[in-house]
Structures are given as C-alpha cells and as structure tokens.
N, C-alpha and C positions, 0 to 999 in steps of 0.2 A: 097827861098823854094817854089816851084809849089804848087797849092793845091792836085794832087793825092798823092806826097810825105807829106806833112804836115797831108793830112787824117792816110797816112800808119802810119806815126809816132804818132800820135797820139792815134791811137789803138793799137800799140806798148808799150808804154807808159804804158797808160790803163790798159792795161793786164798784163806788168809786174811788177807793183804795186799789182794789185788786187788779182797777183796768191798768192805772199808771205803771206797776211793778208786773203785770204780764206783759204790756207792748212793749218796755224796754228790756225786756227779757225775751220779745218773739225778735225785735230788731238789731240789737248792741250783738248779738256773735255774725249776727253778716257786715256790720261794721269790723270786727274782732279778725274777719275770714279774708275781707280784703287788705288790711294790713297783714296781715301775713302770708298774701300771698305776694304782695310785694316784698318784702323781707327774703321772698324765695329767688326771687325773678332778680333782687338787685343786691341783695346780702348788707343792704345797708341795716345795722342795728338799730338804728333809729328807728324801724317799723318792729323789728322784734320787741324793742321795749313799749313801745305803745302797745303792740298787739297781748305781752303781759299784762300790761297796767289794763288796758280793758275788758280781760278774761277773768280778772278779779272780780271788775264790777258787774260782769254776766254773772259770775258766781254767788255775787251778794245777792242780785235779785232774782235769780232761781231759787233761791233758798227762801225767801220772804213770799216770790208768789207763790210758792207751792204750800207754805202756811196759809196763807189768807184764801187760795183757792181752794185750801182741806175744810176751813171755816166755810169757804161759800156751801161747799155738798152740803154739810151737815147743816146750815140755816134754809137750805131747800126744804128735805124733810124734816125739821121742827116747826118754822115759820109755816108753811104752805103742806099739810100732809095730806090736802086733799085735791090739787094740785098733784102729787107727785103721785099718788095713789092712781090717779087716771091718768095722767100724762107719761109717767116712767116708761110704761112697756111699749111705750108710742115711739120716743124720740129718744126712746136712752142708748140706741145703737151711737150716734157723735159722743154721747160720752163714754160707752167703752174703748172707742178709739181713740178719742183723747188721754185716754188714759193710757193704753198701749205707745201713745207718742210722746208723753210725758216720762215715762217709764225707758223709753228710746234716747229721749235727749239730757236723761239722766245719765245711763250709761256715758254715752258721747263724751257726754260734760267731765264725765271722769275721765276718761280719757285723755283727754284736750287737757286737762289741766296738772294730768303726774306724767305725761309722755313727752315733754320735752328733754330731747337727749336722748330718748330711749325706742321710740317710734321713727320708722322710716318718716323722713322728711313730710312726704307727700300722704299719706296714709295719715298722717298727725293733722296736717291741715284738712282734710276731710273729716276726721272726726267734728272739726270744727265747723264745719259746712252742714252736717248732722245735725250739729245742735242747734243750728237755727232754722235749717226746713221743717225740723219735728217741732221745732218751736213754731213757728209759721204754721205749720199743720194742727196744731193744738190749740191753736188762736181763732183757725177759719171753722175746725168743728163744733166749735164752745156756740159761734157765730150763728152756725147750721142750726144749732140747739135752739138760741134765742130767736131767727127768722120763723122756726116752727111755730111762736106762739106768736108770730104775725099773721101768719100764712100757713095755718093748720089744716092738713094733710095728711093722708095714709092710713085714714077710717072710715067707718062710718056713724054717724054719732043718731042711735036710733031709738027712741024714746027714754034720753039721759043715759044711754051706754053704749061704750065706746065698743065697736066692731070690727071684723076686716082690718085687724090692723097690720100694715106695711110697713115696718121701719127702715126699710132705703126709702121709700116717695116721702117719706117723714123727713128724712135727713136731707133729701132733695127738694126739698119743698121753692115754691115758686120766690120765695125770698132771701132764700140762703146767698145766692150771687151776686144779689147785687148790696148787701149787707154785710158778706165777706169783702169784695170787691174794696168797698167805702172803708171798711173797719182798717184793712191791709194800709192801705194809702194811708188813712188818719195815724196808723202807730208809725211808720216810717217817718212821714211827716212832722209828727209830735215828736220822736225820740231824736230827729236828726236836728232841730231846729236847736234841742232841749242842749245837746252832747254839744254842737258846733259851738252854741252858746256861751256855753260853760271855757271849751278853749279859746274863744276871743277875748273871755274874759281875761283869762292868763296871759296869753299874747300882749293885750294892754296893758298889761302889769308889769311886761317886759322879764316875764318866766318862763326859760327854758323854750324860747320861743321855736326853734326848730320840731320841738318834739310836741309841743301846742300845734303849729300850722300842720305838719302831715295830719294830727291828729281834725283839725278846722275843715280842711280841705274833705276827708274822706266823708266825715259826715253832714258836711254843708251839699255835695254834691246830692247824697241820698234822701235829703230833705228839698232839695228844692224841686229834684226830678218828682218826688210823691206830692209836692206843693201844687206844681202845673197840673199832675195828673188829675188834682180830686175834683176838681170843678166837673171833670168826665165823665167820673162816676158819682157824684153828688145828683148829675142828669139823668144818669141811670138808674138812681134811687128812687129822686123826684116824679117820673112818669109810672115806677111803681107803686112808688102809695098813691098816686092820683087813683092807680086802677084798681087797688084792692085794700088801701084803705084812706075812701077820700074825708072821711071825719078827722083824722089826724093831719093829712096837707089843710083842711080849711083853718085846724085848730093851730097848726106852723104859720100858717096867712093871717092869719086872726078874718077869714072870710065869711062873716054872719050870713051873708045873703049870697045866693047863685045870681051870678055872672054870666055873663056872656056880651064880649071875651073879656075877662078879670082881669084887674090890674096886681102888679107884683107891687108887694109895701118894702118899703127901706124903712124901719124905725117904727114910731110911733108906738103910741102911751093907749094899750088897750082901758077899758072901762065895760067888764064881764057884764056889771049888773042894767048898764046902757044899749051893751052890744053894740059898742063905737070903739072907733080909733082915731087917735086924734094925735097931730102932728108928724104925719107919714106921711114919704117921698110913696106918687105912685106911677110906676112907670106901665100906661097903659099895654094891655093884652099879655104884657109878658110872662103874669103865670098862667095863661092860657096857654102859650107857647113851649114853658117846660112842662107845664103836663102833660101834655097832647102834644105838644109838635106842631101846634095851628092857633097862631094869632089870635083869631076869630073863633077858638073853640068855649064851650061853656064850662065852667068849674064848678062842681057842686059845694055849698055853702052849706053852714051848718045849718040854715032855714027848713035844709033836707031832711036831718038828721034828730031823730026823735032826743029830746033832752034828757033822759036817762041812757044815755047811750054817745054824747057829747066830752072830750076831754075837758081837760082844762086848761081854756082859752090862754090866760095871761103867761105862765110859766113855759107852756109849749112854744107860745111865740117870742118870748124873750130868746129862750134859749134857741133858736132857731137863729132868730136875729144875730146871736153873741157868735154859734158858730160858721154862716156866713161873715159876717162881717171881719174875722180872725182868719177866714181861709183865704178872706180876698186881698187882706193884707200881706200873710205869708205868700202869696201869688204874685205880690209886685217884689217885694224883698226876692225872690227867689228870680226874678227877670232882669233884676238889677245886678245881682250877683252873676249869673251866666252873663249879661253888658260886658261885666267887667272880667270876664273870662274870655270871650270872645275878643277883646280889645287887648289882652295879657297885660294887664294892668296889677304892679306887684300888690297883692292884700295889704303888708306888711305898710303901706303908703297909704292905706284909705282906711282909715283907723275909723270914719265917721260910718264905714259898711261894717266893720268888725263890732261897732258900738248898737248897727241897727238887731246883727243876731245877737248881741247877747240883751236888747230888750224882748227878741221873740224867746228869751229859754222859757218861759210858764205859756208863751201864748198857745202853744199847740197840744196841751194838755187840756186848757182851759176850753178850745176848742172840740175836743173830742168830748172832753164831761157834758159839755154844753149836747154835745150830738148826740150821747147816751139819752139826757134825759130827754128829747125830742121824742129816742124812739120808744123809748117805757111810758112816761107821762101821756105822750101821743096815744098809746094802746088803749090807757085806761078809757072807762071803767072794765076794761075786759083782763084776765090773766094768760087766757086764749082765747084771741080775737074771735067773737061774735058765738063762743061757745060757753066759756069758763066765766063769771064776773072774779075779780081781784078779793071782795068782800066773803065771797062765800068759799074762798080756797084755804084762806086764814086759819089760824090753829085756834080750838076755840078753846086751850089753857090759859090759864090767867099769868098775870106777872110778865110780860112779856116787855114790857118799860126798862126790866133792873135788866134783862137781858141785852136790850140796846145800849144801856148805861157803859155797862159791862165788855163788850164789843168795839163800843166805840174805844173806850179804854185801851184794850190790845190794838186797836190799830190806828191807836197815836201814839202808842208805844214803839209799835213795829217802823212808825215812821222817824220818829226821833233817831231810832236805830240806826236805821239807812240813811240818814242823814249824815248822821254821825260816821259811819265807816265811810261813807264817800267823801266824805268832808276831809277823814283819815289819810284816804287814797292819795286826794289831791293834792296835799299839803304834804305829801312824800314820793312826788314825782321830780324834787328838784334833788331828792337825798336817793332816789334807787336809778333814775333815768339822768343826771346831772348829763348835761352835752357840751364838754368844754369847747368844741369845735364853735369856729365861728362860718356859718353856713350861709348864704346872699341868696334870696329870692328879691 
C-alpha cells in the first residue's frame, strides 16, 4: 500500500466510524427529550426509565465521538498539511464554532445527567434539549466544513494563492444547505430506523414490552418522518451537483455520454474500461428531470469532462445506487407503518411490521456510508473542487501504511467497546426498568 492510498484510507476509515457515533449522538437526546417530556406531561415512570436508559447511551456515544472526532483533527494536519495550510484560514471559522457547541453540549450533558432530583423539573429537561441542538449544531457546521470543499468560496485563488479571504461566505458557501439539509434527514433516519429496530427486536422476545413499545413508537415516528422527508432533499441535492458539479452526478449515473434528455439507470453492472453499463433499468428523461426540472433537458456526460479530472465511475455509482435503493425502501416501511397508524392498528399484533424494522436497524447507516462515499469519491480527483488535487495535498512523510494499521486498530477497538456497553445497557433493562404492570395497547 503507497502512502497516498494508505492516507485515503485512512480518512476513510476515520470518517466512517466517526459519522455513525456522531449522528447517534446529534439524534438519541431529542429521542432522550421527548420521553421526558412525556414523563412530565403524564408522570408515568415508564417514560422516566426509558428517558434514563437512553441518556446513558447518549452518554456512551458522546464520549466515543469526541475520541474519534479528536482523531479526525489531528489526521487533517498530519494526513493533508498542505491542505490545511491553505484551507484552514479559509473555512476554519465552522470549526471553531463546532467546537464552542461541542463544548456547550458538554456542559449540557452534564447537566442532564447528575440533575436529576436536584434541578427544577423543567430547567432539567431543557438542559436536555441543549444537548441535542448543539449536538444538531455541531453536525451542520462540520457539514458547512465539508460543502466548502464542494463549493469553494470566500477567496480569491490568484496565481496558486489564496486571497480576499471571507470566512462567513466560506461557511456559507453554496453547498452547505443542501448537504446539511440531506446529512440532518439521513442521521435521523439512520438513528431512528437503527434504536426502533433494536426495540422490536425485544418486543419479539417478549421483554419488558411496555417499556420496549414507548421506547418503538418514539423513535419509529422520528425515522420515518426523516424517511419521507429525504427523497425532498435528496432533490435538492441532485439539481445542485447537476449545476456545480456535473462530473460527479454523470460519475452517480454512470453517464459516459451527453444526453438529451438522459435516461435515469436503476442498477446495472458498469464496465469503466468499455464505458458501458450493462443490465440497467432505464427510465427515459428522468434524470433530466431531477437535474433540471425539464424532462427534455440535456445532462452533461463525462464525454465533457477532461479524463484527468473524471471520478471514479464504478464505486461512485454503486454506492449511489446502494443509497437510493435503501432510501426507497425505508420510504415504503415508513408508509406502512403511518397505514397502520392511521387505521390504529395495535403494533403489538403485527409482529410481521415489528420484524420489517428490525431488518432495517443496519439499513440506514449502510445508507448514509453509501451517501458519504458518493460525495468524497464523487469530488475526486480534487481535495477542493476544481482548485486543490487530493495527490498533491498528501503528507509527503513516509510510513504512513503502519499509521492506518494502527488507526484502524483503535477504531475496532473503540467499536467493540460500544458494542459491548450497549450490549450491557440492553441486557439490564429487564434488571433496572423491570415493569411488573401488565399494560394493553
């Protein structure tokens, strides 16, 4: 393994560890905030114990992403120091305020976590509400950060040096919203699908089922609401890299050739060195239509697009493919579940819907990794699009192999970890929350 490939991978790595233990760490305390607010509203302890048992595992994975997100700073400036050399002073205003709201939902968190009994009722539950807006807040700047190096903004870049630099139009950059937007929706989505899952699966086990179902309900709702939403802004993604960076939608299409008006592919088996695809569903104009809005409009192909400056075709379209195909699934599960909401049909009777979320708990993570690597691979060959290449930002130290060895290391460690304490948690929900009541939904 070269060191540029050992860097790539290695922030690879990095990142996708660190996205699953931040989205369930931006999402699980406004799960955490609604259970207790019902706890306030109805004094049933049933929601106080849940709303414990789940401030725990906010707890775990606060703690775990703020390791692995200490790890990602530090592989910025080792991996990439030429990279951060010129890009820091640009875009580093999102990260001092993620840090200030890291730093916020730290406090919080402490809070929320020794103030029971000892904080005004209501003053307590807002600390908890704290902890997941700056959580939510910390998630969309990191966002801002990485739209920047879509949508590079707030200089001027004038014979290889950077000028006029504006760090609000940097953090505002034309891609931040609808890549915060997408990202927001995908950790709801993924955390809700993930947590509901998880309780259906106890529910069918026939554990503690009361204290399972409130737990089912609260985050089946928040998943399937962000489920419907992302097709929304998946559209509002789609018409932005059409318009600012169409190499990357031809390299999601696998679209060698301009079109007009281009058919959208379902599937199919690229072949890079052919420049064909071969057994794809194609549904005429239709990605003329999400890029443009017009049927009949033309889509540039990468026939446009100079081959040193082309992603790579097969990987970007897989994973394109892998996370449609998972959004459009969680989308029927989540129209099925409201059916059976709207009809009040008791859960507890349709064991075959309790059985469909707990095959979605991996799907909507699997889904998001997929959408990561759309939009990094998609970028390449650029580190900041159409300015930076990926190869010349690299560290040019040697050894850089044992460091991903090494990395990857800690953070299969870190995951055993987490497994293992939630594994702990679960398996002593029937010993700290026991519900001898016999309860009828």
């Amino acid at each position: 393994m070269d060191d540029f490939l050992a860097a790539r991978s290695q922030m690879a790595l990095s990142l996708g560890f660190h996205i699953i233990f931040s989205c369930i760490g931006m999402v699980m305390p406004f799960f955490m905030a609604v259970s207790h607010y019902k706890w306030l509203k109805t004094n049933d302890e049933g929601y106080k114990n849940l709303t414990k048992a789940w401030s725990k595992g906010v707890a775990i994975f606060f703690a775990t992403g703020a390791v692995s997100g200490t790890m990602l700073s530090f592989e910025l400036g080792l991996l990439w120091p030429k990279f951060m050399e010129h890009a820091g002073p640009i875009f580093g205003m999102p990260f001092s305020l993620e840090g200030t709201a890291f730093f916020i939902e730290a406090i919080a968190l402490g809070f929320f976590l020794y103030g029971w009994n000892k904080l005004n009722k209501w003053f307590h539950w807002f600390t908890g509400m704290v902890v997941g807006v700056s959580g939510l807040a910390s998630g969309i700047l990191v966002v801002a950060a990485n739209a920047w190096m879509n949508a590079p903004t707030g200089f001027d870049f004038v014979n290889g040096k950077y000028l006029n630099i504006d760090p609000i139009q940097a953090m505002l950059n034309k891609a931040w919203f609808s890549q915060a937007l997408h990202m927001c929706l995908a950790a709801f989505t993924a955390t809700g699908f993930a947590v509901a899952g998880v309780h259906a699966l106890m529910i069918l086990r026939n554990q503690n089922k009361d204290f399972h179902l409130k737990a089912f309900k609260i985050a089946a709702v928040f998943a399937c609401i962000g489920a419907l939403l992302q097709p929304l802004s998946g559209d509002i993604s789609a018409k932005d890299v059409a318009k600012r960076q169409p190499a990357k939608l031809a390299a999601m299409e696998a679209l060698y050739k301009t079109e007009k008006p281009a058919p959208l592919l379902i599937g199919g088996i690229v072949n890079e060195k052919d420049k064909t695809v071969k057994g794809a569903i194609k549904i005429p104009g239709a990605l003329s239509f999400l890029a443009h809005g017009d049927f009949k409009a033309e889509v540039k192909g990468l026939d446009q697009i100079h081959a040193n400056e082309q992603p790579p075709v097969a990987i970007t379209h897989y994973a394109f493919q892998i996370m449609v195909g998972i959004g459009t699934l969680l989308m029927f599960i989540s129209l099925i579940y409201f059916f059976n909401l709207i009809r009040k049909k008791p859960l507890l009777e349709k064991r075959w819907l309790l059985k469909l979320f707990v095959l979605a708990i991996p799907l909507g993570y699997l889904a998001l990794e997929a959408g990561w690597v759309v939009t990094e691979v998609g970028r390449q060959p650029w580190i900041i699009y159409g300015i930076m290449r990926t190869k010349d930002a690299v560290t040019p130290m040697p050894g850089i192999a044992y460091s991903f060895y090494i990395f990857s290391a800690i953070y299969f460690s870190l995951s055993i970890i987490v497994t293992f304490l939630l594994y702990r948690q679960i398996k002593m929900v029937p010993v700290l929350y026991n519900d001898k009541s016999i309860v009828k939904h």
